[in-house]
C-alpha positions as CSV (number, residue, x, y, z in Angstrom):
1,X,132.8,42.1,97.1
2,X,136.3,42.8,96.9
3,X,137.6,46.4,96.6
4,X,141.4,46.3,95.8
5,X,143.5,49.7,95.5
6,X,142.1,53.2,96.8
7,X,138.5,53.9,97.6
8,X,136.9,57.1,98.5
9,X,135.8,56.9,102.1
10,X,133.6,60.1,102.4
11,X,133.8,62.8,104.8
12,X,136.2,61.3,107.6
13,X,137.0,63.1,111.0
14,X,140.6,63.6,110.5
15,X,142.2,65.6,113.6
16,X,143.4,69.4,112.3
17,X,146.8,68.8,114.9
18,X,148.0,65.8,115.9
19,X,150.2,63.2,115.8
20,X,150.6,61.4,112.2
21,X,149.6,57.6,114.1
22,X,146.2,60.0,115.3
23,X,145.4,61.3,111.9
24,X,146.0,57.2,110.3
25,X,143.8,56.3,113.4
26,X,141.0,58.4,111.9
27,X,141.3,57.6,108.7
28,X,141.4,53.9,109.5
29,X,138.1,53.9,111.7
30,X,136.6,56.3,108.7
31,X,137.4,53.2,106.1
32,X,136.3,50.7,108.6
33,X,133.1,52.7,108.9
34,X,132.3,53.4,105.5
35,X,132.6,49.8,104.8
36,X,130.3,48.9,107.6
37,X,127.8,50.7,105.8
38,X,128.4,49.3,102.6
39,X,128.0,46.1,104.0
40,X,125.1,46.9,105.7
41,X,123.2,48.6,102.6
42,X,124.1,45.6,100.4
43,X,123.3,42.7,102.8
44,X,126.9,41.5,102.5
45,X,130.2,41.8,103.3
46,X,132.4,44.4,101.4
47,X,135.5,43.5,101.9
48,X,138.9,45.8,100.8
49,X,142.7,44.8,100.0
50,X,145.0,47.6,101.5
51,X,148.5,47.6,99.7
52,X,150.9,48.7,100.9
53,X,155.0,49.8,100.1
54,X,157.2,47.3,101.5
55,X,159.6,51.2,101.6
56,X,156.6,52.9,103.6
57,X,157.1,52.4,107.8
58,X,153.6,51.3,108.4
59,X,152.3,50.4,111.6
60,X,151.3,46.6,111.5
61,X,149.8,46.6,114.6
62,X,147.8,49.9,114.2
63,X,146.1,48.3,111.3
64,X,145.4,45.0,112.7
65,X,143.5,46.8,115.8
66,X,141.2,48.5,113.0
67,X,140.5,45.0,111.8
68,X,143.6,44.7,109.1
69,X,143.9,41.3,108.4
70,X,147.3,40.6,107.1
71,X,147.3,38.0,103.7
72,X,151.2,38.0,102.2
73,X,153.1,39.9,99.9
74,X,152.5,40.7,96.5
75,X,155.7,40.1,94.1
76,X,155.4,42.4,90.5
77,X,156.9,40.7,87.8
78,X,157.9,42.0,84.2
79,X,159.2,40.2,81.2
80,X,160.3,42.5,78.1
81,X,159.5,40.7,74.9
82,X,163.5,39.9,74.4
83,X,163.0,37.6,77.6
84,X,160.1,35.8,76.2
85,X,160.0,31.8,75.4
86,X,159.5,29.7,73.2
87,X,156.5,27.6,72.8
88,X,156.6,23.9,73.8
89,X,156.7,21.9,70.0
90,X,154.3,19.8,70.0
91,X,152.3,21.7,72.6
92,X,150.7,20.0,75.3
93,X,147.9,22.4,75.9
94,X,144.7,23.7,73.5
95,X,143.8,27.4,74.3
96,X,140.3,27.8,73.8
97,X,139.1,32.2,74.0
98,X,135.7,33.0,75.7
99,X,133.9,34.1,72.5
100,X,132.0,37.9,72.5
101,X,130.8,40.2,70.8
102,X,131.6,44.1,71.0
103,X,129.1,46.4,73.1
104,X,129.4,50.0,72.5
105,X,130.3,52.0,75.7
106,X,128.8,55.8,76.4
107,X,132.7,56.9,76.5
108,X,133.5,55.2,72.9
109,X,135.4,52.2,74.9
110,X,134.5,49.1,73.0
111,X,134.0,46.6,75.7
112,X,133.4,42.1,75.5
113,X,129.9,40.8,76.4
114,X,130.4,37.1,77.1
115,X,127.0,34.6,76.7
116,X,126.0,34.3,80.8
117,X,125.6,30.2,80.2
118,X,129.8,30.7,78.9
119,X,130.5,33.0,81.7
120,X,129.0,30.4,84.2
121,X,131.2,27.6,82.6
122,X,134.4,29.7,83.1
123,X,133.5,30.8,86.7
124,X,132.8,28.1,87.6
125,X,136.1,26.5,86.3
126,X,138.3,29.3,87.9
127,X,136.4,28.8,91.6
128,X,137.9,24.9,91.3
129,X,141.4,26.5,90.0
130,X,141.3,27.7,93.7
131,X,141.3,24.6,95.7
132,X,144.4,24.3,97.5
133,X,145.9,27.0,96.2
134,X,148.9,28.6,97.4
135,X,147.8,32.5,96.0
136,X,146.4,33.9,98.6
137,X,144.1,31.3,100.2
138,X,142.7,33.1,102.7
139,X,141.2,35.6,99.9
140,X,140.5,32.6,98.4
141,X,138.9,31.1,100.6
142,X,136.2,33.8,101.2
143,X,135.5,35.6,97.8
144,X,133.5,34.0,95.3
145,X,135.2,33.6,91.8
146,X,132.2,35.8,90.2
147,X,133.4,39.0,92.7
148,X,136.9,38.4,91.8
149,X,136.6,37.9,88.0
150,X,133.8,40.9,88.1
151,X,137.1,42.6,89.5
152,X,139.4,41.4,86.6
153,X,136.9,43.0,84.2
154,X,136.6,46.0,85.6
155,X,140.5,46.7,85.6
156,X,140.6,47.4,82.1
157,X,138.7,46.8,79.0
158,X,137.9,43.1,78.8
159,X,138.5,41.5,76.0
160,X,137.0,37.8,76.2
161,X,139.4,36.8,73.8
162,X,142.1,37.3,75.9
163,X,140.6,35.0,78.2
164,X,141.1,30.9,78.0
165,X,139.8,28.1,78.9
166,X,142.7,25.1,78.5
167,X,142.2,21.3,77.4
168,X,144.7,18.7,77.2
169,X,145.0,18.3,73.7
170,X,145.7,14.2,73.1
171,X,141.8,14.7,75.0
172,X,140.1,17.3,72.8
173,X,136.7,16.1,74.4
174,X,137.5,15.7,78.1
175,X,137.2,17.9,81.3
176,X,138.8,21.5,80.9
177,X,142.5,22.0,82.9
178,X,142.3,25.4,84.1
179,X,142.1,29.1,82.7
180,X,144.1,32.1,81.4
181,X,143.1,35.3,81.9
182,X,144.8,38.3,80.1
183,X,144.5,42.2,80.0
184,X,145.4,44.1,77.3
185,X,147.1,47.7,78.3
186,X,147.0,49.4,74.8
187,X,148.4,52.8,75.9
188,X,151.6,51.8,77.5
189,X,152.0,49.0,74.9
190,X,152.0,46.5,77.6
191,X,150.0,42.9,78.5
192,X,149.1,41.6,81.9
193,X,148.8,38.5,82.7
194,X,146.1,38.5,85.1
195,X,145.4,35.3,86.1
196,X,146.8,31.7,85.4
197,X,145.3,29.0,87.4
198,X,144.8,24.4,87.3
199,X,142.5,22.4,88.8
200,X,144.4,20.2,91.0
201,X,144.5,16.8,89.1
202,X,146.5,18.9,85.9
203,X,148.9,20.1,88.6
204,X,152.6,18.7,88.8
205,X,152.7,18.0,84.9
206,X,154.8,21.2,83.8
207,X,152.1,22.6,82.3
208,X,152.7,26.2,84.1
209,X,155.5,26.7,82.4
210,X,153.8,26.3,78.6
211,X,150.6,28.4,79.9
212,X,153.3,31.6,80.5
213,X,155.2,30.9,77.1
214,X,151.2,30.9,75.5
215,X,151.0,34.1,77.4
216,X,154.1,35.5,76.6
217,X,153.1,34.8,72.6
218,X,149.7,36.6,73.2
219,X,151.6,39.3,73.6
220,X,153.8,39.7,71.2
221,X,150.9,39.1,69.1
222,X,149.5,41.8,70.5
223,X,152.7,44.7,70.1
224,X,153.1,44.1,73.4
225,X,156.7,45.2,74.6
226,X,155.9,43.8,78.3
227,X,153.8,41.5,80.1
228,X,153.4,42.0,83.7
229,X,152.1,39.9,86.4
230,X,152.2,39.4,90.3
231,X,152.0,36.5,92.6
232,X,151.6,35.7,96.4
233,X,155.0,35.5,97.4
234,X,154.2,32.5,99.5
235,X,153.3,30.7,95.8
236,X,157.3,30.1,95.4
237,X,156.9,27.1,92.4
238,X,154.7,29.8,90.8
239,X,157.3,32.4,91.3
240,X,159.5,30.1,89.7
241,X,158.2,29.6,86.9
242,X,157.8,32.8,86.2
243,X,161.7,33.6,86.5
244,X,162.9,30.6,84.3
245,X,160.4,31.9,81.2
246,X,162.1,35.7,81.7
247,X,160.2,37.1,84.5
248,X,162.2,39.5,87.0
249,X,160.5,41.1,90.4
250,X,160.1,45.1,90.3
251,X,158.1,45.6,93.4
252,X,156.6,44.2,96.2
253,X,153.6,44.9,98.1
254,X,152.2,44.0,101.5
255,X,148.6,43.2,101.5
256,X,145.8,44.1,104.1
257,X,142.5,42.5,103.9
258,X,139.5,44.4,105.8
């Protein structure tokens, strides 16, 4: 599993006086620990993604001796609904939504619940979106899709309607092209989109480009006023993309795997 922001580490030793590299030292080996257990009680790894302020003086070195793996940097990127493009005519793509059906949550959020055979299809589809790609490989490389989808869900209220599986249209019956995955942020009238990825024979065709402006729609559909999203800065064509339909950087973020 893949824990990504903060995450409550227990009691941890933390020195009453001392230095501030003694006190992160603590606090380092306390994570470190606390995932060990984890690990230990669930028979797997439990891995974390650190962020961290590319403004904040953080000692790269200090974290890689608590076993810190460094992965890249995370670019944020907004587009205000002024910015957004227009839609290739005739499209290219078709945009086919998971299909659900609303589940009543104990605190009145109404949540998706996707059929587990349709699920399967999609994970399945977004684990060979991520051979060879050039978004963070190395997590990649190591966390099934189902963790990191599970992860997507749990950032927000899923709504499988927001999430796509695409076809090539002049080929209505042959092999999906990849996935869209979108989160709906209601009470800051804002979209993400979460996750945009192509198997590798549908790469190199421009389609990129028309997924965004099909995102970019969803949202204006939606009252969004902004879509966000990120990418590994390393992912420049991706990046690219993303600034010709609108898209400008805000922030950027070192990550940390442990």
């Amino acid at each position: 599993a893949v824990a990504v922001g903060e995450a409550a580490v227990g009691e941890a030793a933390v020195p009453e006086a001392g230095s501030p590299e003694r006190v992160l030292q603590a606090l380092y080996r306390a994570f470190g620990q606390h995932l060990d257990r984890m690990s230990a009680a669930a028979s797997r790894p439990i891995r974390a993604i650190l962020m961290v302020d590319e403004s904040q003086d953080i000692d790269a070195a200090l974290l890689e001796s608590h076993g810190f793996e460094r992965l890249s940097t995370l670019v944020f990127m907004l587009c205000t609904e002024p910015h957004f493009v227009d839609q290739p005519d005739p499209p290219r793509l078709d945009f086919r939504p998971l299909h659900g059906y609303a589940d009543g949550c104990a605190d009145g959020i109404v949540d998706g619940v996707v059929d587990d055979a349709e699920m399967k299809r999609m994970t399945e589809l977004t684990e060979r979106t991520y051979c060879n790609t050039l978004d963070f490989p190395r997590l990649a490389s190591i966390s099934p899709a189902e963790e990191i989808l599970n992860g997507y869900k749990e950032g927000g209220v899923f709504r499988p309607e927001l999430w796509f599986t695409l076809f090539d249209r002049s080929d209505a019956d042959g092999a999906p092209l990849g996935v869209l995955l979108m989160t709906s942020i209601p009470e800051r009238e804002e979209m993400e989109l979460t996750y945009m990825g192509l198997v590798e024979s549908a790469r190199g065709r421009g389609l990129a480009r028309e997924i965004v402006a099909f995102a970019q729609a969803v949202a204006r559909e939606e009252g969004a006023a902004i879509l966000l999203t990120s990418v590994d800065a390393q992912n420049l064509p991706a990046e690219k993309t993303y600034s010709t339909c609108g898209f400008r950087a805000y922030d950027h973020k070192t990550l940390y795997l442990r």
